[in-house]
VMD Tcl script that builds the backbone (N, CA, C; Angstrom):
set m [mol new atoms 171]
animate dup $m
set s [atomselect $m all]
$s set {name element resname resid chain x y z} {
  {N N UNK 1 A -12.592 4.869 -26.792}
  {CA C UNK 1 A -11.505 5.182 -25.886}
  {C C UNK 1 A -10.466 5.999 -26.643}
  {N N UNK 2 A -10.198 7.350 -26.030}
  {CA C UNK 2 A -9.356 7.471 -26.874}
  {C C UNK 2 A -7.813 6.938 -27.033}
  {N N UNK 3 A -7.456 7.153 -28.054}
  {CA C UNK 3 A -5.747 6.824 -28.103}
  {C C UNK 3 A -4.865 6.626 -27.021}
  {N N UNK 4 A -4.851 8.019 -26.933}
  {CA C UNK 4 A -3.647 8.649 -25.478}
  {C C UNK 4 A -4.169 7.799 -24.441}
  {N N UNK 5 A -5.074 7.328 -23.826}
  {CA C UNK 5 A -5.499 6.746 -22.679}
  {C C UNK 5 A -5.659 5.339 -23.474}
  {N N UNK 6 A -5.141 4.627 -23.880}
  {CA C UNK 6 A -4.993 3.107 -24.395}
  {C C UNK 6 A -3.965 2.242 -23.330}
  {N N UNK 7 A -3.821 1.192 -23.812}
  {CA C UNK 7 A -3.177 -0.032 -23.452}
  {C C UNK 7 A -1.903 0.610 -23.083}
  {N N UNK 8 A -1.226 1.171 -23.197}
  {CA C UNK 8 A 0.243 1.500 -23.284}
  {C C UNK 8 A 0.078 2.984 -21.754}
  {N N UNK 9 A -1.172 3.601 -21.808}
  {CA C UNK 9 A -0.786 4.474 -20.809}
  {C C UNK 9 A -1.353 3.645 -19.672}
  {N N UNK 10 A -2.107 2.450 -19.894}
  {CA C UNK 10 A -2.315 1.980 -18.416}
  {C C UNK 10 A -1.209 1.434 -18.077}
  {N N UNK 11 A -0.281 0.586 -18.969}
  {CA C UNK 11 A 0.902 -0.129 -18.623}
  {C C UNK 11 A 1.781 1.036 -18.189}
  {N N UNK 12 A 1.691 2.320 -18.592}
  {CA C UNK 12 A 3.005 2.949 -17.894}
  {C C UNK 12 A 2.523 3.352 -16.498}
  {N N UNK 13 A 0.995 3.550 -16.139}
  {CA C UNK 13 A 0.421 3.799 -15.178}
  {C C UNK 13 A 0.861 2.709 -14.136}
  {N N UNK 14 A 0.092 1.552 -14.689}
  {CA C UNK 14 A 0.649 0.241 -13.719}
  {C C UNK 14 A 2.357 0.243 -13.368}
  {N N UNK 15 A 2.993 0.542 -14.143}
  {CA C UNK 15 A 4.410 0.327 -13.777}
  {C C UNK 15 A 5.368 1.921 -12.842}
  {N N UNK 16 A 4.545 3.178 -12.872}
  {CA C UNK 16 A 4.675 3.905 -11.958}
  {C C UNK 16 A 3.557 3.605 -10.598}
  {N N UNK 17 A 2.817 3.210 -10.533}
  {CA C UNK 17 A 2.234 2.369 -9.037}
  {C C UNK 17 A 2.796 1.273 -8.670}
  {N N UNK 18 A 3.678 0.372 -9.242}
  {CA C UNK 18 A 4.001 -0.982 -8.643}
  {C C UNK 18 A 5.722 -0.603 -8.431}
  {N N UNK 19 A 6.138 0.293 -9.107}
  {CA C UNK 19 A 7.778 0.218 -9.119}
  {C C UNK 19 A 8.257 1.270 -7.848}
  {N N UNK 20 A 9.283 0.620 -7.433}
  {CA C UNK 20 A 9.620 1.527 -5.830}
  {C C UNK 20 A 10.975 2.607 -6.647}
  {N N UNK 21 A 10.733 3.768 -6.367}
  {CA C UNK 21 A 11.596 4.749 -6.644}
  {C C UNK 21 A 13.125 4.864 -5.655}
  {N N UNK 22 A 13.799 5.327 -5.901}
  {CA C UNK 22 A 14.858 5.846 -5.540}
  {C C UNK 22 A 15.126 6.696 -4.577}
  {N N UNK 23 A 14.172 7.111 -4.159}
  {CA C UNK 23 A 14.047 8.352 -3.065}
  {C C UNK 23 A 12.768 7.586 -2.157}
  {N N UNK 24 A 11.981 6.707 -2.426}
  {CA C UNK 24 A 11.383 6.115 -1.661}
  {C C UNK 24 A 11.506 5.703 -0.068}
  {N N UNK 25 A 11.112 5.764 0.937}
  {CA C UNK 25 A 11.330 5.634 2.351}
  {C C UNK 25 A 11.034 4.186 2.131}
  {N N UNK 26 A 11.038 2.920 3.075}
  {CA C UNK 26 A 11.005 1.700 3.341}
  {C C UNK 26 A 9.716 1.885 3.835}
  {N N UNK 27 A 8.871 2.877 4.595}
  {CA C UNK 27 A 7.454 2.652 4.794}
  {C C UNK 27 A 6.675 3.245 3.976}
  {N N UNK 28 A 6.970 3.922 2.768}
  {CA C UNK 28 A 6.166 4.374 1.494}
  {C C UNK 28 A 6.238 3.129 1.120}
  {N N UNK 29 A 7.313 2.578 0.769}
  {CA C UNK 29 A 7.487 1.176 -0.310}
  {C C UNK 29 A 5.947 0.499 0.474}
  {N N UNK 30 A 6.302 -0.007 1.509}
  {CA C UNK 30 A 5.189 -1.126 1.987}
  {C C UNK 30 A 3.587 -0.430 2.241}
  {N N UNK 31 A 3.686 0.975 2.649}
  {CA C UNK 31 A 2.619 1.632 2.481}
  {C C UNK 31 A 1.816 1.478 1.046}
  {N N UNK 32 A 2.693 1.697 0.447}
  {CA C UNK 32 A 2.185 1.861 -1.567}
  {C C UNK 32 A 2.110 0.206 -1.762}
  {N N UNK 33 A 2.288 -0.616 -1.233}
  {CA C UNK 33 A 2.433 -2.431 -1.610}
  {C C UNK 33 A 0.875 -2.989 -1.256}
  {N N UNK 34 A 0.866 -2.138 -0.064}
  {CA C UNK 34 A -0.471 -2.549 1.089}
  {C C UNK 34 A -1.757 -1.938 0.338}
  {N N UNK 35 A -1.739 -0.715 -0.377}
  {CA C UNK 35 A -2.790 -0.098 -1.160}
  {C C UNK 35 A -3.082 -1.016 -2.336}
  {N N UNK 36 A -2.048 -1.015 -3.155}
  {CA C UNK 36 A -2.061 -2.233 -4.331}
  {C C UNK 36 A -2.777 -3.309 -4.153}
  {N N UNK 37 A -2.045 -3.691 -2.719}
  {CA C UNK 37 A -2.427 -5.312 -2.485}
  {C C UNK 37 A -4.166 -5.379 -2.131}
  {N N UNK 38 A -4.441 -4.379 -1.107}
  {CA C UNK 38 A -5.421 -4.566 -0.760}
  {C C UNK 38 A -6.870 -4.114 -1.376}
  {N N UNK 39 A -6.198 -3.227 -2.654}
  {CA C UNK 39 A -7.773 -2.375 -3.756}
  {C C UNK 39 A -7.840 -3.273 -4.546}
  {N N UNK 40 A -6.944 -4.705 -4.942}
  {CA C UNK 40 A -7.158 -4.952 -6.047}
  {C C UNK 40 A -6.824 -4.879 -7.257}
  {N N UNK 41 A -5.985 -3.471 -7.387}
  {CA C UNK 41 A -5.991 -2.188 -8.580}
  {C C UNK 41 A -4.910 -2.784 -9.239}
  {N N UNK 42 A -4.075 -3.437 -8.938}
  {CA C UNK 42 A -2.993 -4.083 -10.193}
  {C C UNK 42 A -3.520 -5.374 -10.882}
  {N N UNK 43 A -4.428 -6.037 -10.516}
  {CA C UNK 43 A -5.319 -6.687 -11.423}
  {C C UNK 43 A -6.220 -6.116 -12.172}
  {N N UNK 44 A -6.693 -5.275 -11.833}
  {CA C UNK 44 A -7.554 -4.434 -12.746}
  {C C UNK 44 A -6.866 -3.797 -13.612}
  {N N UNK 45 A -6.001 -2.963 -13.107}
  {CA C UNK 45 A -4.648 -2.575 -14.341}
  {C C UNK 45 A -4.640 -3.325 -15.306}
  {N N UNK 46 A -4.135 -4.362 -15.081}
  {CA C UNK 46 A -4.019 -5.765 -15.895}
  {C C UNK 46 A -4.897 -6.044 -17.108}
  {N N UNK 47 A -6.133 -6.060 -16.251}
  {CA C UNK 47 A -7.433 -7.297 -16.687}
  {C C UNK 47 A -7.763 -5.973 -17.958}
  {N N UNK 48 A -7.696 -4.555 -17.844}
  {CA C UNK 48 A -8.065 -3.349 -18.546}
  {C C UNK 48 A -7.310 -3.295 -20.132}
  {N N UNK 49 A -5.748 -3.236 -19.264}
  {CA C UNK 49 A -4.857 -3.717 -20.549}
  {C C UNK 49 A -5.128 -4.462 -21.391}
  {N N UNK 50 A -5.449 -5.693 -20.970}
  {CA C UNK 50 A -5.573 -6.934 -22.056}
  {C C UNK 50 A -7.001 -6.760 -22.863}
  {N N UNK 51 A -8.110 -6.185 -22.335}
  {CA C UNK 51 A -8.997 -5.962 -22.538}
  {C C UNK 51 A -8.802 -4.724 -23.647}
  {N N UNK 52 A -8.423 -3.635 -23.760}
  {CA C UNK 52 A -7.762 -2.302 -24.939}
  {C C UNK 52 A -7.262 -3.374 -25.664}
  {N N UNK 53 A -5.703 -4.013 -25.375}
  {CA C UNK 53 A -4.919 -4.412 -26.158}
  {C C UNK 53 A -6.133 -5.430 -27.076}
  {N N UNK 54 A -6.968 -6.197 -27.047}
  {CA C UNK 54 A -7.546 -7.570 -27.807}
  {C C UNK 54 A -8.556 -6.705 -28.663}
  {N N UNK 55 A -8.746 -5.344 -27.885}
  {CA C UNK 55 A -10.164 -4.514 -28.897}
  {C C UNK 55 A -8.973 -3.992 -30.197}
  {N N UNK 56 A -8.324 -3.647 -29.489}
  {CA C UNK 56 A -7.119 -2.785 -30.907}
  {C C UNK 56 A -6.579 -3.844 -32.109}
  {N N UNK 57 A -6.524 -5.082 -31.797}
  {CA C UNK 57 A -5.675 -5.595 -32.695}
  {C C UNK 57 A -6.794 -6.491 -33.232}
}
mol reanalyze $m
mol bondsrecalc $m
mol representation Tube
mol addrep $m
């Protein structure tokens, strides 16, 4: 794996998909909540991270 795509760019990945912006509409927010919620994809985020992070150290 390389570097640049490690533990640290999924966490910034995960935290620009889960965090509601500033310019955000109230039906993006729940639109973007409902995708999350329903792919799965912030556990996998997750489960990926910990998985890089335990190979690296």
């Amino acid at each position: 794996m390389p570097q640049q795509y490690g533990w640290r760019f999924l966490r910034a990945a995960y935290s620009r998909l889960t965090t509601a912006r500033a310019q955000e509409t109230a039906q993006h927010v729940l639109m973007r909540e409902a995708i999350m919620k329903t792919s799965g994809l912030a556990e996998r985020l997750r489960a990926a991270q910990d998985a890089l992070r335990s190979s690296v150290g």
